[in-house]
PyMOL Python script that loads the backbone (N, CA, C, O; Angstrom):
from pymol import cmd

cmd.read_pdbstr("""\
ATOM      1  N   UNK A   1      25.336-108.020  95.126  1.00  0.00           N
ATOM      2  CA  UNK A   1      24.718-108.228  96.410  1.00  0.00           C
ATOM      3  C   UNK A   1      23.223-108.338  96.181  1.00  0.00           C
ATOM      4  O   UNK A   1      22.524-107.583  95.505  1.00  0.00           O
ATOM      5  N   UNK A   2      22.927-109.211  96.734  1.00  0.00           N
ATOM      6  CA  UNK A   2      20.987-109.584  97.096  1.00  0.00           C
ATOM      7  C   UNK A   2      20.552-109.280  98.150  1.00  0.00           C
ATOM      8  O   UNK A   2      21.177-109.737  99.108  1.00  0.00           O
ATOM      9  N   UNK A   3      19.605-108.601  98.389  1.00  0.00           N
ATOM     10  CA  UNK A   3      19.131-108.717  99.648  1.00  0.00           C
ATOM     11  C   UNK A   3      17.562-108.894 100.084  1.00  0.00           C
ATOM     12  O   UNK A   3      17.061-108.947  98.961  1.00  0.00           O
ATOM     13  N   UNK A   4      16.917-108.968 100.623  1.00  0.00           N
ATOM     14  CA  UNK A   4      15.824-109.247 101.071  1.00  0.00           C
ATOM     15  C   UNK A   4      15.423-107.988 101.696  1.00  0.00           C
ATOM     16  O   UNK A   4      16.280-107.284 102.230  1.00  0.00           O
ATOM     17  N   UNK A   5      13.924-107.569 101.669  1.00  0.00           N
ATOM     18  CA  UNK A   5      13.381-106.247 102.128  1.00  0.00           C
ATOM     19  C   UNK A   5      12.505-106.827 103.890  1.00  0.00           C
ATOM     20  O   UNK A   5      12.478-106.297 105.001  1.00  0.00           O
ATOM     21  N   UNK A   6      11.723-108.541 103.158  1.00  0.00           N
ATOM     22  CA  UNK A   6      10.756-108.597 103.834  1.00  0.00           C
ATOM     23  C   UNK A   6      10.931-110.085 104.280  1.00  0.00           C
ATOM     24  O   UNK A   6      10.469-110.397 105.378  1.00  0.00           O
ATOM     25  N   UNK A   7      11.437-110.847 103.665  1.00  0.00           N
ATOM     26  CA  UNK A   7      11.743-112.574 103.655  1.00  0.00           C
ATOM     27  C   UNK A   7      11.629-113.052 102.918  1.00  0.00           C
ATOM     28  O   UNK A   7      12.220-114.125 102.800  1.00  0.00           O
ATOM     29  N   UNK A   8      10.656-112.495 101.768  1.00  0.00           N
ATOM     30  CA  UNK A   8       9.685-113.075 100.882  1.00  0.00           C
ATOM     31  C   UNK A   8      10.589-112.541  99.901  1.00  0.00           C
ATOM     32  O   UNK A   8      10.301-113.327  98.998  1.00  0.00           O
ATOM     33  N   UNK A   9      11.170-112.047  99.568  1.00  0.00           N
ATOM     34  CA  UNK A   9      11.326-110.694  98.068  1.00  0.00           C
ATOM     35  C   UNK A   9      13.292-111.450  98.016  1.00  0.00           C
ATOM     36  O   UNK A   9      14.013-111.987  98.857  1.00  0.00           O
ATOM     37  N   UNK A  10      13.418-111.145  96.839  1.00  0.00           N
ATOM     38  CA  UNK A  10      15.264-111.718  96.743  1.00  0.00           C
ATOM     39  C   UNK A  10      15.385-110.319  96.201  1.00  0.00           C
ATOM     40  O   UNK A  10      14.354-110.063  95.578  1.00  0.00           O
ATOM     41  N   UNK A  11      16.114-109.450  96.189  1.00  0.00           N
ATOM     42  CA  UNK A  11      16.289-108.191  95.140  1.00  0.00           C
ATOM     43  C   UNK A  11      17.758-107.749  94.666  1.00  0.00           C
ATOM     44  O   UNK A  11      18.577-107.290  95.462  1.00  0.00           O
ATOM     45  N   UNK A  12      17.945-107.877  93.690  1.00  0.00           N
ATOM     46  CA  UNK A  12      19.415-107.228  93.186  1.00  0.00           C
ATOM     47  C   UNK A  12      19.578-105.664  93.998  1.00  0.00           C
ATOM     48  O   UNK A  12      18.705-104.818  94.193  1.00  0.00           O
ATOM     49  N   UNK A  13      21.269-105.648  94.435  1.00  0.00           N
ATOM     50  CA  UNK A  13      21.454-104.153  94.609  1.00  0.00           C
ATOM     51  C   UNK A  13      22.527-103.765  94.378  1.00  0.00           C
ATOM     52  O   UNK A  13      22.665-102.560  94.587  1.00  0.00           O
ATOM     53  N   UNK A  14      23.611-104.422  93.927  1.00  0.00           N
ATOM     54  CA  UNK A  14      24.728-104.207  93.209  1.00  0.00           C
ATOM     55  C   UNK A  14      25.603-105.396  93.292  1.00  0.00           C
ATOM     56  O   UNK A  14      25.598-106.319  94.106  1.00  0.00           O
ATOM     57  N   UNK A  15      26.533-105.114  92.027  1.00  0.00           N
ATOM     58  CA  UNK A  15      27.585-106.117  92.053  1.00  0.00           C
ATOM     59  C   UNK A  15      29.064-105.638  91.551  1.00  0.00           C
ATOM     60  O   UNK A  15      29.056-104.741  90.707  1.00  0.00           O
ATOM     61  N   UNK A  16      29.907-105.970  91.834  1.00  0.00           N
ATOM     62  CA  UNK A  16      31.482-105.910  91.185  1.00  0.00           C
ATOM     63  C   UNK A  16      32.079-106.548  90.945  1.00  0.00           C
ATOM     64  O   UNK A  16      32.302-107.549  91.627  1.00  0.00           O
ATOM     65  N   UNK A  17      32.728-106.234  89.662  1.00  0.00           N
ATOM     66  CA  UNK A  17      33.897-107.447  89.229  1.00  0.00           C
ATOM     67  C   UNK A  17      35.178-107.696  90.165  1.00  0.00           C
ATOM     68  O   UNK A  17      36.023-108.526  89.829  1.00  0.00           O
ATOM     69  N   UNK A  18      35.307-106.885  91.458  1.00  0.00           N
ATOM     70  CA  UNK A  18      36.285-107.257  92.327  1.00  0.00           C
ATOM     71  C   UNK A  18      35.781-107.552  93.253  1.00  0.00           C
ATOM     72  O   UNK A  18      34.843-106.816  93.562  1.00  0.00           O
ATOM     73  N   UNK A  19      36.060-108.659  94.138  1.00  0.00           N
ATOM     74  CA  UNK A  19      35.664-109.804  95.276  1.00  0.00           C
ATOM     75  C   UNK A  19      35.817-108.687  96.017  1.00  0.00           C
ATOM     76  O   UNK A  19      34.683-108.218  96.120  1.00  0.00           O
ATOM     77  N   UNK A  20      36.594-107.989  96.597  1.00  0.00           N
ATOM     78  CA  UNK A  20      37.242-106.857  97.539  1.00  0.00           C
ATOM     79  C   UNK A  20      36.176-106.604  98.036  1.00  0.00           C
ATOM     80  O   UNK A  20      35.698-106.916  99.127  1.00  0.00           O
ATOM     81  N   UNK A  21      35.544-105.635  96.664  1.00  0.00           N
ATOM     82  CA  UNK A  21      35.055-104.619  96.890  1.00  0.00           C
ATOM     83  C   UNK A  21      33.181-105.051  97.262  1.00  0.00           C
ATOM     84  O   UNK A  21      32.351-104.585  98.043  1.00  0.00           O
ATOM     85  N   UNK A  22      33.163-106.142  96.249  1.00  0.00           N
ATOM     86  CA  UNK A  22      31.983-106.771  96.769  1.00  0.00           C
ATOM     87  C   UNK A  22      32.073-107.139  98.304  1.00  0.00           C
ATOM     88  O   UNK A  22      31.182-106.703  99.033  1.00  0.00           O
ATOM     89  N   UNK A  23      32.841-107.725  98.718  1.00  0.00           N
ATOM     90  CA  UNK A  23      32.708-107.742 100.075  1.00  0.00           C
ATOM     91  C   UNK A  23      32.782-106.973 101.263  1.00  0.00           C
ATOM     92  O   UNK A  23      32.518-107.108 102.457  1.00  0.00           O
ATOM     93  N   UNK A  24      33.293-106.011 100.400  1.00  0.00           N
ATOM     94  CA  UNK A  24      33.400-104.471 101.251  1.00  0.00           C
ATOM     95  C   UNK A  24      31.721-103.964 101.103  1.00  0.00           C
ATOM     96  O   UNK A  24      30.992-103.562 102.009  1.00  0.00           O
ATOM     97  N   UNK A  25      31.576-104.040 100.446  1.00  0.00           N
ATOM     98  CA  UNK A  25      29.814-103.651 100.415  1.00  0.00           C
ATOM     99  C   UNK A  25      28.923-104.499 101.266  1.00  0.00           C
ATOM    100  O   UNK A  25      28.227-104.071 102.187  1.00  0.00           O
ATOM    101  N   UNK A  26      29.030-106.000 100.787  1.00  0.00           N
ATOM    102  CA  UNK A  26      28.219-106.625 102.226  1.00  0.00           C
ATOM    103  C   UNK A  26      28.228-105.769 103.564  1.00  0.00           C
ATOM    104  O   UNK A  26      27.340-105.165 104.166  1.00  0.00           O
ATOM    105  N   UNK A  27      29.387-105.930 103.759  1.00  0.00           N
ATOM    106  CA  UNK A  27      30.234-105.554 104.982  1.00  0.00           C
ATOM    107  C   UNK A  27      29.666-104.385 105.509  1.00  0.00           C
ATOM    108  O   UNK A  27      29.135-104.479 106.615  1.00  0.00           O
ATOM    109  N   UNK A  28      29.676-103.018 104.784  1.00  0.00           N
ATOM    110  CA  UNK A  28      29.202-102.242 104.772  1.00  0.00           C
ATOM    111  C   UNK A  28      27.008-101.815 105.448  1.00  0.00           C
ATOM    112  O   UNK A  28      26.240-101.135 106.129  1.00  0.00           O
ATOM    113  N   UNK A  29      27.211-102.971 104.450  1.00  0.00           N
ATOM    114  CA  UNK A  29      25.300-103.733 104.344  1.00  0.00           C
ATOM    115  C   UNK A  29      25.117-103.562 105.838  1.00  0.00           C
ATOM    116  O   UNK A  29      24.428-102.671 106.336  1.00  0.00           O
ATOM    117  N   UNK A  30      25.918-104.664 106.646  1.00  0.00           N
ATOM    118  CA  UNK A  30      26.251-105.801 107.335  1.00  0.00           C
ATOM    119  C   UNK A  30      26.196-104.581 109.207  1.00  0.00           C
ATOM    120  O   UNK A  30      25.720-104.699 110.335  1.00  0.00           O
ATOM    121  N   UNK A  31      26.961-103.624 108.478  1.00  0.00           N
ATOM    122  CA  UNK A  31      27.186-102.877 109.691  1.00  0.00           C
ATOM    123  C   UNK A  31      26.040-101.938 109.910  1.00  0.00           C
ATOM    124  O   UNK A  31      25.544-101.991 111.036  1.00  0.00           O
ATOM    125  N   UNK A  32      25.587-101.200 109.171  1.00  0.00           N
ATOM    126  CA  UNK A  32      24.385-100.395 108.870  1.00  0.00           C
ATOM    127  C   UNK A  32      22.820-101.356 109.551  1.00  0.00           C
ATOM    128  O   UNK A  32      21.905-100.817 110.175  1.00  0.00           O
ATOM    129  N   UNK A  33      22.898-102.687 109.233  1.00  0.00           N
ATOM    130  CA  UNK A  33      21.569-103.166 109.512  1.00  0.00           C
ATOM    131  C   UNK A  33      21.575-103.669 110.698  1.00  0.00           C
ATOM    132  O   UNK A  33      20.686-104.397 111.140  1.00  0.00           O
ATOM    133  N   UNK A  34      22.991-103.173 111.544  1.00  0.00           N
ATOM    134  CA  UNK A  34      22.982-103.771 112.543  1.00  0.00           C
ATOM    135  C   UNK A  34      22.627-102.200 113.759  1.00  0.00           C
ATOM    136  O   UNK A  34      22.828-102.327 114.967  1.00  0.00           O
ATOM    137  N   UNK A  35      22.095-100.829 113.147  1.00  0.00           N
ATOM    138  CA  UNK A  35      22.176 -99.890 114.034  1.00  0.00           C
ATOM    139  C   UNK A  35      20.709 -99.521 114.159  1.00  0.00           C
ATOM    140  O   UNK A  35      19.960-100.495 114.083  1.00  0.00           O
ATOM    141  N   UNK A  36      20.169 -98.442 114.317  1.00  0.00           N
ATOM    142  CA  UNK A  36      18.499 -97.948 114.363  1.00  0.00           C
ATOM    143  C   UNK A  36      18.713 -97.196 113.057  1.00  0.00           C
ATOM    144  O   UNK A  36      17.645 -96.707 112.690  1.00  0.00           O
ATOM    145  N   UNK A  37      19.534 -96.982 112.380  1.00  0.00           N
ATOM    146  CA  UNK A  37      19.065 -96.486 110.725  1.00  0.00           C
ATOM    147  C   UNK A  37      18.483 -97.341 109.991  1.00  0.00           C
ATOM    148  O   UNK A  37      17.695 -96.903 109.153  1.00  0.00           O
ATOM    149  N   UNK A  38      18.689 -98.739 110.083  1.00  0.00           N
ATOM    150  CA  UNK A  38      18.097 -99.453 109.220  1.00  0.00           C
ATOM    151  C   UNK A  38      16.278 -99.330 109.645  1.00  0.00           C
ATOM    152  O   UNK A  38      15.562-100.256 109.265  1.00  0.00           O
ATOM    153  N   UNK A  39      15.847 -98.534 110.177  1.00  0.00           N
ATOM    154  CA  UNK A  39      14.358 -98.319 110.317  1.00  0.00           C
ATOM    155  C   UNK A  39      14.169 -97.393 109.833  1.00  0.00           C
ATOM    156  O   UNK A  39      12.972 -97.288 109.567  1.00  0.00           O
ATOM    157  N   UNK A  40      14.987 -96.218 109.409  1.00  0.00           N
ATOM    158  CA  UNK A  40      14.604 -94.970 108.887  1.00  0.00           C
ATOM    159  C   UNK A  40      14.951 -94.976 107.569  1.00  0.00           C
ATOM    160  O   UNK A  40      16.094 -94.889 107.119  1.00  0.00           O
ATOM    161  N   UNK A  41      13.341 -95.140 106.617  1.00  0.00           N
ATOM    162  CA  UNK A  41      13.265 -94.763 104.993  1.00  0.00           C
ATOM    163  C   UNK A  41      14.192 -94.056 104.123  1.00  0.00           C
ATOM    164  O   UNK A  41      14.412 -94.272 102.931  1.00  0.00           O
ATOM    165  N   UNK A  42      14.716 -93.159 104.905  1.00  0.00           N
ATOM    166  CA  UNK A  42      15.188 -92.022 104.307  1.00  0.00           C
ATOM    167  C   UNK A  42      16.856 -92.982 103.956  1.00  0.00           C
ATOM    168  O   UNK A  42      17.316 -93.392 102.890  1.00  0.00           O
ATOM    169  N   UNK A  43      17.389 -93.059 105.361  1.00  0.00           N
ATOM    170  CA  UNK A  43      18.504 -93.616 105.459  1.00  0.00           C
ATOM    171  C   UNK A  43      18.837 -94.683 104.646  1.00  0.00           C
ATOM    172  O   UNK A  43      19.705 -94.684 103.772  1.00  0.00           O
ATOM    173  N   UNK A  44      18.114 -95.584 104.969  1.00  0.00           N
ATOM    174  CA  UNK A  44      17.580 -96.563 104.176  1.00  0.00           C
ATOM    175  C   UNK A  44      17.697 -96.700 102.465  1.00  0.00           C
ATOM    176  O   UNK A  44      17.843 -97.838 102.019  1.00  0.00           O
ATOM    177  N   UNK A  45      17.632 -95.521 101.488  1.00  0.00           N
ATOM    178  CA  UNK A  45      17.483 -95.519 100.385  1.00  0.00           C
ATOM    179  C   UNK A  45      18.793 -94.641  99.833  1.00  0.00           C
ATOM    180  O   UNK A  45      19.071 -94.485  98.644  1.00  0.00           O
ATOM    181  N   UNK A  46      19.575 -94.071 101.040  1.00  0.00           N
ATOM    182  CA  UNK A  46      20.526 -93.118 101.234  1.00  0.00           C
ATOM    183  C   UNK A  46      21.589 -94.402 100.965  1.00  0.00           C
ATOM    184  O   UNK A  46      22.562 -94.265 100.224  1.00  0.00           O
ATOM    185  N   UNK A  47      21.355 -95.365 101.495  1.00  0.00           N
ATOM    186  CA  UNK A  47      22.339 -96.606 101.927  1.00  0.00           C
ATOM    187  C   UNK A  47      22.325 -97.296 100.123  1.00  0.00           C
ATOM    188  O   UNK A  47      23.248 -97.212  99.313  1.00  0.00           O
ATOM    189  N   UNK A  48      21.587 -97.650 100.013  1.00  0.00           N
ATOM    190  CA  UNK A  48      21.091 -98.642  98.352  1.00  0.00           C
ATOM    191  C   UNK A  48      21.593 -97.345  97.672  1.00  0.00           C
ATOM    192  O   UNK A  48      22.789 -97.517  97.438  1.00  0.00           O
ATOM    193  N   UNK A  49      21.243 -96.270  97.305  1.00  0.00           N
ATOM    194  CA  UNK A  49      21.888 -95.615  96.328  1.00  0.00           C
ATOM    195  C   UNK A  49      23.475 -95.516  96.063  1.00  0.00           C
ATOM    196  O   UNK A  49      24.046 -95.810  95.012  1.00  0.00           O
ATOM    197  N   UNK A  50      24.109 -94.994  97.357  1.00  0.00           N
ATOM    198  CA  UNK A  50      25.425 -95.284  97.588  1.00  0.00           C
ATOM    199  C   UNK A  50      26.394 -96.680  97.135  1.00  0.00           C
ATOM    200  O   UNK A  50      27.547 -96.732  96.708  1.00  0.00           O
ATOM    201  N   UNK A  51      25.359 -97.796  97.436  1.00  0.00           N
ATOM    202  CA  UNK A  51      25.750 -98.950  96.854  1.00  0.00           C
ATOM    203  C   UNK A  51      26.011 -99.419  95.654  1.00  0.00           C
ATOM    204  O   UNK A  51      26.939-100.035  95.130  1.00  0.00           O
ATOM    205  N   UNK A  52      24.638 -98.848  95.221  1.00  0.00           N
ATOM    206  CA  UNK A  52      24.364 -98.750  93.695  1.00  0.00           C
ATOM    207  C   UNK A  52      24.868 -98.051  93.271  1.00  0.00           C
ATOM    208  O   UNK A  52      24.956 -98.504  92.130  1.00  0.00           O
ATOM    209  N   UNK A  53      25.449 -96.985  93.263  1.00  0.00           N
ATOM    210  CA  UNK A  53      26.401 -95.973  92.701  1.00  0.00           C
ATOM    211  C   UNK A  53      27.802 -96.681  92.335  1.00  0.00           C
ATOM    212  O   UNK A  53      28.378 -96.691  91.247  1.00  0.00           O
ATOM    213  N   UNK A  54      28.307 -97.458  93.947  1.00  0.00           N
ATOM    214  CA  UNK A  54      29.749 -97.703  93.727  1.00  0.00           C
ATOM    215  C   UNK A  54      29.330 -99.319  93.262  1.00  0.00           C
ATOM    216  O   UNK A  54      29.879-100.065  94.073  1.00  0.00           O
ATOM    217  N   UNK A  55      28.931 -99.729  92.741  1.00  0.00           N
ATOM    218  CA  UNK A  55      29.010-101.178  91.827  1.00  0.00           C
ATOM    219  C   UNK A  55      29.501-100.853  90.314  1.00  0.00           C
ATOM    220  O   UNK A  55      29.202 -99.728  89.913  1.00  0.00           O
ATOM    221  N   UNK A  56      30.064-101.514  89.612  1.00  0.00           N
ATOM    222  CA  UNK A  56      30.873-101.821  88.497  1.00  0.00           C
ATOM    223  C   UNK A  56      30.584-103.339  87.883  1.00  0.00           C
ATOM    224  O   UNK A  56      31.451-104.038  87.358  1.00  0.00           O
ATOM    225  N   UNK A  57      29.363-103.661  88.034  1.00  0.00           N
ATOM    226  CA  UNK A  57      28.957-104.655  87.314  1.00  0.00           C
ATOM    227  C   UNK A  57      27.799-104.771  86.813  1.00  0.00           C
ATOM    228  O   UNK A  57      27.215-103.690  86.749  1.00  0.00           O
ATOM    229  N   UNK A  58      26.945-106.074  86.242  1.00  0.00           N
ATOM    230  CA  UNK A  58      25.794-106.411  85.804  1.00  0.00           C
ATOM    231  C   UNK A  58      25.973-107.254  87.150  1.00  0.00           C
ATOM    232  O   UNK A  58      27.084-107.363  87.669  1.00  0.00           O
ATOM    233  N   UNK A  59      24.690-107.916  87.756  1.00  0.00           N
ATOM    234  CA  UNK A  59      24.401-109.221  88.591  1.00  0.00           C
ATOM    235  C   UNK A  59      24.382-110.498  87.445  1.00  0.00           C
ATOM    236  O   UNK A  59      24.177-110.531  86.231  1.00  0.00           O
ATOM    237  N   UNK A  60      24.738-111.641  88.591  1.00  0.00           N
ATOM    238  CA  UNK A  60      24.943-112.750  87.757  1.00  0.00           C
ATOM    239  C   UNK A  60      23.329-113.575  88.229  1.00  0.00           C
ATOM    240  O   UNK A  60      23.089-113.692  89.431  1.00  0.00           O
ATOM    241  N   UNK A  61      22.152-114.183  87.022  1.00  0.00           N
ATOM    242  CA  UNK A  61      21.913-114.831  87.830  1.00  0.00           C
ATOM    243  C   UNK A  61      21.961-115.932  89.025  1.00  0.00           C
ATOM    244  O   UNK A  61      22.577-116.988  88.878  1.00  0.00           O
ATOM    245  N   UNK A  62      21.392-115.664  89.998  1.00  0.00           N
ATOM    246  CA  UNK A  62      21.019-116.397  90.538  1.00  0.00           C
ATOM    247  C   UNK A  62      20.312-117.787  90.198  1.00  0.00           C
ATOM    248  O   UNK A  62      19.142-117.860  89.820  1.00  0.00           O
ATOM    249  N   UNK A  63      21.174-118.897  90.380  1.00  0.00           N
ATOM    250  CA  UNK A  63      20.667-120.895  90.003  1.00  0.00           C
ATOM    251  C   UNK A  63      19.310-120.755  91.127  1.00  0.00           C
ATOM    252  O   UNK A  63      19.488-120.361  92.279  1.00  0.00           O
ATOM    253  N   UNK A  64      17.968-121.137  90.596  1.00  0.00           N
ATOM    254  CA  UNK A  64      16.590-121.655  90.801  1.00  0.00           C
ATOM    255  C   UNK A  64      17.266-122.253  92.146  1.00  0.00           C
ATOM    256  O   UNK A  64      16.974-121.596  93.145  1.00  0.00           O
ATOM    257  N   UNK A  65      17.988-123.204  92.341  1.00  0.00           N
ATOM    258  CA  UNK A  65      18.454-123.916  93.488  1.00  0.00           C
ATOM    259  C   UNK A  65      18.883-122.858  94.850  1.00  0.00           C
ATOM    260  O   UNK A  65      18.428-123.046  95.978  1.00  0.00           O
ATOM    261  N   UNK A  66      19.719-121.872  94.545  1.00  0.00           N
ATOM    262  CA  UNK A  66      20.219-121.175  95.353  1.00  0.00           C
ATOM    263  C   UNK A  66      18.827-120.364  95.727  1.00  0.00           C
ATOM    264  O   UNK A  66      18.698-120.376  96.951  1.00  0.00           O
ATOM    265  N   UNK A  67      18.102-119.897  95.293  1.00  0.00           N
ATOM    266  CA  UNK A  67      16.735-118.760  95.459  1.00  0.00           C
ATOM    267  C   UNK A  67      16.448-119.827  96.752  1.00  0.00           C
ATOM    268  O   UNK A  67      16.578-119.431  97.910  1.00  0.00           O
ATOM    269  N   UNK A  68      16.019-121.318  96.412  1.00  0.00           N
ATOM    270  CA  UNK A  68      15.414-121.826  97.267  1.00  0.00           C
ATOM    271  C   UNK A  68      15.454-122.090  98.596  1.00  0.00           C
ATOM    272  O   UNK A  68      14.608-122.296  99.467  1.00  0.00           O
ATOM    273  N   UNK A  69      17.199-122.009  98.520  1.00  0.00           N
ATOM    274  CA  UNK A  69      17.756-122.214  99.774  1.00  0.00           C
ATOM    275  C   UNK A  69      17.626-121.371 100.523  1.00  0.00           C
ATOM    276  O   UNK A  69      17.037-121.556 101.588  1.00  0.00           O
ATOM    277  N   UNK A  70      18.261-119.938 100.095  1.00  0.00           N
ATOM    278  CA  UNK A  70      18.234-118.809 100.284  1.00  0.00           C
ATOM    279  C   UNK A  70      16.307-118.270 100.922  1.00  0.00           C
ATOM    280  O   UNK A  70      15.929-117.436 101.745  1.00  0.00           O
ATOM    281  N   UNK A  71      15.793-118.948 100.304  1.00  0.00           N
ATOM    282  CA  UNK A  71      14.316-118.580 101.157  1.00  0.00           C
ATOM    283  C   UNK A  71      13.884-119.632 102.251  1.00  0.00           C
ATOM    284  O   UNK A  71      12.874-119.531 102.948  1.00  0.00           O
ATOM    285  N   UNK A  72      14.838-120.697 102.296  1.00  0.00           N
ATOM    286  CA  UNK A  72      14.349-121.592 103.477  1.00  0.00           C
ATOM    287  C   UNK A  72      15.322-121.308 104.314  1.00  0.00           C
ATOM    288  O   UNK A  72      15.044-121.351 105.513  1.00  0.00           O
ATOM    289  N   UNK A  73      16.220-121.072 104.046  1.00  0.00           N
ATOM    290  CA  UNK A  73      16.726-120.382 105.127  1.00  0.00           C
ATOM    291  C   UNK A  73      16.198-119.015 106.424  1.00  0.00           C
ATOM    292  O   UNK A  73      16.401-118.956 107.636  1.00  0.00           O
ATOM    293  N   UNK A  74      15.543-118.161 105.563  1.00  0.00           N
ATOM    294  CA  UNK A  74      15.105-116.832 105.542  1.00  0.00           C
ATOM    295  C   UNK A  74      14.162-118.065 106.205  1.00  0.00           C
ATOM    296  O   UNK A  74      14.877-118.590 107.058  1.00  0.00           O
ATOM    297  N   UNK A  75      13.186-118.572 106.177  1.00  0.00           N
ATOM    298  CA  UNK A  75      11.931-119.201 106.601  1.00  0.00           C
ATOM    299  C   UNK A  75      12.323-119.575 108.286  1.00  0.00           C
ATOM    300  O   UNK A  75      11.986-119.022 109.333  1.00  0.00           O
ATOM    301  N   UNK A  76      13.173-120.749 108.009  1.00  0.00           N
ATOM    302  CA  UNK A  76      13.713-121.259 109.287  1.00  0.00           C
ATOM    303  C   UNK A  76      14.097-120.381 110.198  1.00  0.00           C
ATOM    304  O   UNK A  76      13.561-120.663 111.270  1.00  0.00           O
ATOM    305  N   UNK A  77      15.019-119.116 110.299  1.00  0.00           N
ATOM    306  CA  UNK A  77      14.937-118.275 110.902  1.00  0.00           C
ATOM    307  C   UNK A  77      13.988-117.488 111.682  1.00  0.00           C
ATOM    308  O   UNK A  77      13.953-117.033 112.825  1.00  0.00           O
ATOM    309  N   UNK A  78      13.192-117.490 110.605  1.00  0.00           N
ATOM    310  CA  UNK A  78      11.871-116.401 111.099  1.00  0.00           C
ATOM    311  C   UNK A  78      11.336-117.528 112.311  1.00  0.00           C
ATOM    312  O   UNK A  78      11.431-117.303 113.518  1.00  0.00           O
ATOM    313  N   UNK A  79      10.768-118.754 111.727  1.00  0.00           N
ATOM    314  CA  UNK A  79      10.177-119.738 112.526  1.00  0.00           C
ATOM    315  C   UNK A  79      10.625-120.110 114.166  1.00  0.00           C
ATOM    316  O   UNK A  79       9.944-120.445 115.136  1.00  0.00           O
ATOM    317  N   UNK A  80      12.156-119.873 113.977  1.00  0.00           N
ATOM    318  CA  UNK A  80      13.057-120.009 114.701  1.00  0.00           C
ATOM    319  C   UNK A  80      13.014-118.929 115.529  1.00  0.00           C
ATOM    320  O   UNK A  80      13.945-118.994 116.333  1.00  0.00           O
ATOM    321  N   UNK A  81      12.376-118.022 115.671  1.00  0.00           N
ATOM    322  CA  UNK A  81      12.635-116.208 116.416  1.00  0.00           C
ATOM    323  C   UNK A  81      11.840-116.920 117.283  1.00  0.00           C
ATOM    324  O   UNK A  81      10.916-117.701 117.054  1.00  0.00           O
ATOM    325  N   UNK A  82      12.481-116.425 118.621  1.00  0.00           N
ATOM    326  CA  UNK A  82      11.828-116.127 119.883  1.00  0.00           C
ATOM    327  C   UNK A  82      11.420-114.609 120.305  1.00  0.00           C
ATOM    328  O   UNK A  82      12.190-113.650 120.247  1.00  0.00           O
ATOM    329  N   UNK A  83       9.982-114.567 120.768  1.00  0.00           N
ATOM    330  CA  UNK A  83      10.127-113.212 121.390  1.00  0.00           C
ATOM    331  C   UNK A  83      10.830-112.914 122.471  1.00  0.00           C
ATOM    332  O   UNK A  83      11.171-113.823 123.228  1.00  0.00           O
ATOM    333  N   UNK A  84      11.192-111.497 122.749  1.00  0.00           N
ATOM    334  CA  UNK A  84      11.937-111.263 123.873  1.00  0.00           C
ATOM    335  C   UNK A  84      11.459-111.843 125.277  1.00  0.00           C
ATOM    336  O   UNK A  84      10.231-111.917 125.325  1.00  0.00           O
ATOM    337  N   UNK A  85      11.993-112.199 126.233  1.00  0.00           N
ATOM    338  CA  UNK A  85      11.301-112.547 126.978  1.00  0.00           C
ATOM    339  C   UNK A  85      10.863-114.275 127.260  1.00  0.00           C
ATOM    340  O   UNK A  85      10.920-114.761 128.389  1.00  0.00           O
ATOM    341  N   UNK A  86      10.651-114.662 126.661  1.00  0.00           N
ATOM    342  CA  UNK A  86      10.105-116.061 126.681  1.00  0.00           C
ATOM    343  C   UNK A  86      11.321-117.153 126.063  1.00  0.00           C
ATOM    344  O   UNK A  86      11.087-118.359 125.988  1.00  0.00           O
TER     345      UNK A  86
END
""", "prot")
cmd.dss("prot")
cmd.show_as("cartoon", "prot")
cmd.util.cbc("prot")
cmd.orient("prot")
């Protein structure tokens, strides 16, 4: 799993040799960043360790091509945010 801190940053945080379980971790990711813990530091590093604990792999790189996408994407989004309200 990769994830982004800020938009800017790509960062390894675990990986597994079973699809399952890798996707059980997104998933996991997925539900957490969707509550008010994902603002609290503490929680926050509580979450990545846990992750990092249960991975059973090395990361594969990442193809130069995919980074790119992967940050114009992240770009377009941001560009794309409306504030509340308007």
């Amino acid at each position: 799993m990769w994830v982004s801190t800020n938009g800017l940053d790509l960062n390894y945080l675990c990986a597994h040799r079973d699809k399952t379980k890798a996707e059980e971790a997104v998933e996991a990711f997925k539900r957490f960043a969707s509550t008010e813990d994902i603002y609290d530091p503490e929680k926050v590093a509580v979450l990545y360790e846990q992750l990092i604990k249960a991975g059973d792999a090395e990361p594969e790189p990442l193809p130069d091509a995919t980074v790119k996408q992967i940050g114009r994407e992240i770009l377009h989004m941001v560009i794309n945010m409306k504030e509340p309200g308007k």
